[in-house]
C-alpha positions as CSV (number, residue, x, y, z in Angstrom):
1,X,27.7,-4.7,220.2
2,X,30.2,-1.9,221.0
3,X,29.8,0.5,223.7
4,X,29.2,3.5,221.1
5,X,26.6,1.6,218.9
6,X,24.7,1.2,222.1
7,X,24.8,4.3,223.3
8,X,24.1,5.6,220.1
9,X,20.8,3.4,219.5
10,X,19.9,4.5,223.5
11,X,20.3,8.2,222.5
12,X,18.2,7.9,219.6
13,X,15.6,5.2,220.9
14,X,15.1,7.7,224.1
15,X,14.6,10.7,222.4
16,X,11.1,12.7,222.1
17,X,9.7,13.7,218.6
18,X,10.7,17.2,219.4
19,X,14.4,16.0,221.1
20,X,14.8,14.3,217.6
21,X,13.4,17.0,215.3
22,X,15.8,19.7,217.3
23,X,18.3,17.6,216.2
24,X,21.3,19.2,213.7
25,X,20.7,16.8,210.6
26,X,24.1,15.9,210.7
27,X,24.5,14.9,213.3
28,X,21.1,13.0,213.7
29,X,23.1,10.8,210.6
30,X,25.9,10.4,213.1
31,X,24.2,9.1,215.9
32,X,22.3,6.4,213.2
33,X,25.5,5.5,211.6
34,X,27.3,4.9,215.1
35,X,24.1,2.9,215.9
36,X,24.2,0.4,212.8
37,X,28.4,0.2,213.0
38,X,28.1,-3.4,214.5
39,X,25.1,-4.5,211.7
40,X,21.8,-5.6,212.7
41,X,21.0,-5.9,216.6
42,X,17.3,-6.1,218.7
43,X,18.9,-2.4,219.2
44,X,19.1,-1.5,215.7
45,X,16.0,-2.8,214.7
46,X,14.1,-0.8,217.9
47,X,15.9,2.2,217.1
48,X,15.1,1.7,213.0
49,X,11.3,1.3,213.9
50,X,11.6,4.5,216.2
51,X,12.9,6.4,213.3
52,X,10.3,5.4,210.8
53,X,7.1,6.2,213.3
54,X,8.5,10.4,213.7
55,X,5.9,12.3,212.2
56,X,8.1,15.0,210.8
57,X,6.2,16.5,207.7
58,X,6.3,20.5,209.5
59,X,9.9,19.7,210.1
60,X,12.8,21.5,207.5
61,X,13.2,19.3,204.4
62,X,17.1,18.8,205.1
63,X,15.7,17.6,208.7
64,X,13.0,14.6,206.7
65,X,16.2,13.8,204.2
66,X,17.8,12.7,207.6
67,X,15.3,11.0,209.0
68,X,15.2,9.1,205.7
69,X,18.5,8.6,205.5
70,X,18.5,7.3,208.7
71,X,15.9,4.7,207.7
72,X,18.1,3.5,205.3
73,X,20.8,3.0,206.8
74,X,18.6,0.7,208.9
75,X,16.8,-0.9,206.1
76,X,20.3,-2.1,204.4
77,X,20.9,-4.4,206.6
78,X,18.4,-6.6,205.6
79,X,17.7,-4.9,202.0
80,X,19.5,-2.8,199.3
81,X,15.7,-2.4,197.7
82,X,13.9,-0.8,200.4
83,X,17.8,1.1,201.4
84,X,17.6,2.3,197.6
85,X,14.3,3.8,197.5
86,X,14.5,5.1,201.0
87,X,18.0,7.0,199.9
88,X,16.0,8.0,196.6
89,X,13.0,9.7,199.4
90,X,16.2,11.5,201.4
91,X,17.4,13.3,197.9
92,X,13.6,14.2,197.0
93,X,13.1,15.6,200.7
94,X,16.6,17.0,200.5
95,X,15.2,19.2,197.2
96,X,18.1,21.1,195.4
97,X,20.4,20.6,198.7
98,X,23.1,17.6,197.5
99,X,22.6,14.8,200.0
100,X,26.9,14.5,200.2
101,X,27.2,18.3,201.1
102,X,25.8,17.6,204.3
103,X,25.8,13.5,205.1
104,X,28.7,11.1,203.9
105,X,26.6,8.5,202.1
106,X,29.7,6.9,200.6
107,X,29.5,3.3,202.3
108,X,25.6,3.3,202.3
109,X,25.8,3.7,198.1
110,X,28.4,1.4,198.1
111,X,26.7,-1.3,199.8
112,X,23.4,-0.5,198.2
113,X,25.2,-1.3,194.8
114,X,27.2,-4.3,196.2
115,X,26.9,-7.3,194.3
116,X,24.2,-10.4,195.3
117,X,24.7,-11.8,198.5
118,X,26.3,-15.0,199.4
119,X,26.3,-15.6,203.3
120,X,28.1,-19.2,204.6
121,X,28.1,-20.2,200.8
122,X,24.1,-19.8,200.1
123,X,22.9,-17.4,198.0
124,X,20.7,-14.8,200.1
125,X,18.2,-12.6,198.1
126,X,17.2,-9.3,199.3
127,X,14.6,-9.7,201.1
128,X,12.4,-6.7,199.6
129,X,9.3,-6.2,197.8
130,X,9.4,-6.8,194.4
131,X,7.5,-3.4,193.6
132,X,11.1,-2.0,195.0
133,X,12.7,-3.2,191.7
134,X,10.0,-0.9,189.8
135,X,11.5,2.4,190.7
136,X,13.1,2.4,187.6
137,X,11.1,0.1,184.8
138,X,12.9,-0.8,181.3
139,X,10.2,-1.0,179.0
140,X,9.1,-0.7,175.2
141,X,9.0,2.4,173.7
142,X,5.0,3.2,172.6
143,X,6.3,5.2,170.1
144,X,9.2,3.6,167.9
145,X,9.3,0.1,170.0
146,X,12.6,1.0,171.2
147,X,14.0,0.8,174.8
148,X,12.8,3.3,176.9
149,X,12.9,4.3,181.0
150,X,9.8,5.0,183.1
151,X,10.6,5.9,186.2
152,X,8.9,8.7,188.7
153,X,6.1,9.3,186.7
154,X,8.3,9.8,183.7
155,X,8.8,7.8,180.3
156,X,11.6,8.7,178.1
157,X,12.8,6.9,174.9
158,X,16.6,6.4,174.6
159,X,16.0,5.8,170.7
160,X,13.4,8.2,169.5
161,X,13.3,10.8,172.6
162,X,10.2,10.4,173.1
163,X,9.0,11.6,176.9
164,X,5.4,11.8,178.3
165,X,5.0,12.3,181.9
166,X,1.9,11.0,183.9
167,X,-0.2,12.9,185.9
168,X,-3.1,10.3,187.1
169,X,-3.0,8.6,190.9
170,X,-4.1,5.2,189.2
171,X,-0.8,2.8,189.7
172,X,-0.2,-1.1,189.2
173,X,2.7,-3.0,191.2
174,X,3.9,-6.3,191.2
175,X,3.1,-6.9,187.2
176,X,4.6,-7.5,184.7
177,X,4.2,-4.0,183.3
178,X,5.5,-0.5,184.2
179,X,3.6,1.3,187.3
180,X,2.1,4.1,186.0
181,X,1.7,4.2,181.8
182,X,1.4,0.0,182.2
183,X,3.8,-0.8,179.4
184,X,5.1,-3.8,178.5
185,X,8.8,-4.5,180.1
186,X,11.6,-5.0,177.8
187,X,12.8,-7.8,179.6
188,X,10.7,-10.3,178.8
189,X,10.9,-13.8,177.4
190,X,8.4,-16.5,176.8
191,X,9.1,-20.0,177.7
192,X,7.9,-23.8,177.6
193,X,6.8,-23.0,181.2
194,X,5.6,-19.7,181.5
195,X,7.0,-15.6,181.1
196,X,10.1,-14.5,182.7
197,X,10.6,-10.8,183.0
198,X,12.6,-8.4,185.4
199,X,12.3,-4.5,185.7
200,X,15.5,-3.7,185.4
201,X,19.5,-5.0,185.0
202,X,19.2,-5.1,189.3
203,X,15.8,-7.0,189.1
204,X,17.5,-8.9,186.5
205,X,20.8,-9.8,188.2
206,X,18.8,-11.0,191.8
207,X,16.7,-13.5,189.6
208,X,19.6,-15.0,187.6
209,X,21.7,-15.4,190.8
210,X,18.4,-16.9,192.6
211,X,17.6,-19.4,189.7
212,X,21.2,-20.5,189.5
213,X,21.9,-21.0,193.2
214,X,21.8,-24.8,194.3
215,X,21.7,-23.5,197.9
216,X,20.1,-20.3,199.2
217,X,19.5,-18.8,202.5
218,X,15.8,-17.3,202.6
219,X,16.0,-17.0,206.3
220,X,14.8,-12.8,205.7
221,X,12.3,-13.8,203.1
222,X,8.9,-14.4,204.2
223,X,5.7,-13.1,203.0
224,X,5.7,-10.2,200.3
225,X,9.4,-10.7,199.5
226,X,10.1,-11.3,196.1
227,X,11.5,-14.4,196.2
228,X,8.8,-15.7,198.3
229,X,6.5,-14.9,195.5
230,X,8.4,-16.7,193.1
231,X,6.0,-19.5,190.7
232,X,6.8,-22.8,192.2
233,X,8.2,-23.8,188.5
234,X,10.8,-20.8,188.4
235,X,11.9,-22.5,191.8
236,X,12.3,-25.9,191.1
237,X,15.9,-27.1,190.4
238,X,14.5,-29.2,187.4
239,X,13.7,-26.3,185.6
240,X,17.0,-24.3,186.2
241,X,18.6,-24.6,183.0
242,X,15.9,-23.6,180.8
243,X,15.0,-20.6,183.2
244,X,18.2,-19.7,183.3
245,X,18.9,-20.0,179.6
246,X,15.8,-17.6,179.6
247,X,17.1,-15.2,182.0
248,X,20.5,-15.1,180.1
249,X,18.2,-14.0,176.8
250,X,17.3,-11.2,179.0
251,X,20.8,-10.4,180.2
252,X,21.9,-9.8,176.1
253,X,18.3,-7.6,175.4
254,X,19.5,-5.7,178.3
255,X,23.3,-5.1,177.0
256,X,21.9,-4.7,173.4
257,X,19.6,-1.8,175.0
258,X,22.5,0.1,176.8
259,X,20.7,1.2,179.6
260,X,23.1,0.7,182.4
């Protein structure tokens, strides 16, 4: 680890609440992208956990975008999921202040937006959540059947324009429906062995390049990540071709719907 990544994560790890909170917003994101320059480290990942425990809600809002920010330049190194939504908290907290007037968040977008991961020839899933893919759920219309968008509370119809926004605090993850209004996800196929659905193209592209790997590298995934959580069937490589013959189904109701 260089000497400036360490003395950056030192700086940061050290620091009170009140040290960090005092701290220009600016350059709190300098001191966090110095610290993550050499990739994931014990120091990194000490300095990440630091970050996420600041109780800052009576700080300024451009002060919590950093902090979140921060997080998720953290978070990318194992995950683009949990680095997306964590960027998507920084632009809420950051209100009608654009994130890139004050942070460069160039080379964090890029890299959320990179392509699958393939370390030392095995493919390597991202090691979120699966509820991370449902920030942004492609589902079926309720009105015209069309393809529609739900995402923040909001549904809105690319066909018909129809838009409802949801005001309850009753929510279902990890479904095979849309969080809030529980609709039914255009990207979904029946098969001999069972449904295979995805939220969105991103969902979508992590589950085609998962079936299709003959080697992967799951060292990251454990627990509530979504490939852990995979059926055993979707898994197995005796199944790949018809999942995968599934999954490209889904890849074509996705380009028909021109949601990308």
């Amino acid at each position: 680890m260089s000497s400036a990544a360490v003395i950056a994560c030192r700086t940061l790890r050290d620091m009170t609440n009140t040290q960090l909170l005092a701290l220009d917003p600016a350059r709190l994101d300098q001191l966090v992208t110095e610290a993550v320059s050499d990739g994931k480290t014990a120091n990194t990942q000490t300095m990440g956990s630091r970050l996420r425990h600041v109780k800052a809600d009576k700080a300024p809002r451009l002060t919590q975008a950093g902090l979140a920010l921060g997080c998720a330049r953290v978070a990318v190194l194992d995950s683009q999921g949990w680095a997306r939504r964590l960027l998507g908290e920084a632009r809420l907290l950051a209100g009608d202040t654009d994130l890139g007037d004050v942070f460069d968040t160039t080379a964090l977008v890029a890299r959320i937006d990179q392509r699958p991961r393939v370390v030392d020839g095995r493919f390597a899933p991202d090691c979120c959540g699966v509820w991370t893919f449902q920030d942004e759920c492609w589902v079926v219309c309720p009105k015209c059947g069309g393809a529609a968008v739900e995402a923040d509370k909001v549904v809105h119809c690319t066909k018909c324009l129809y838009r409802a926004e949801y005001d309850g605090n009753s929510s279902t993850w990890e479904r095979a429906c849309s969080p809030w209004f529980l609709l039914p996800l255009l990207l979904t196929v029946s098969t001999s062995l069972g449904d295979v659905w995805a939220y969105n193209s991103r969902h979508l592209e992590q589950l085609r390049a998962y079936v299709a790997a003959t080697l992967r590298d799951e060292r990251n995934n454990v627990g509530r990540s979504w490939s852990s959580r995979l059926p055993a069937w979707m898994k197995a490589a005796k199944n790949r071709d018809t999942v995968l013959k599934a999954l490209d189904r889904l890849g074509r109701v996705a380009a028909e719907a021109k949601l990308v």
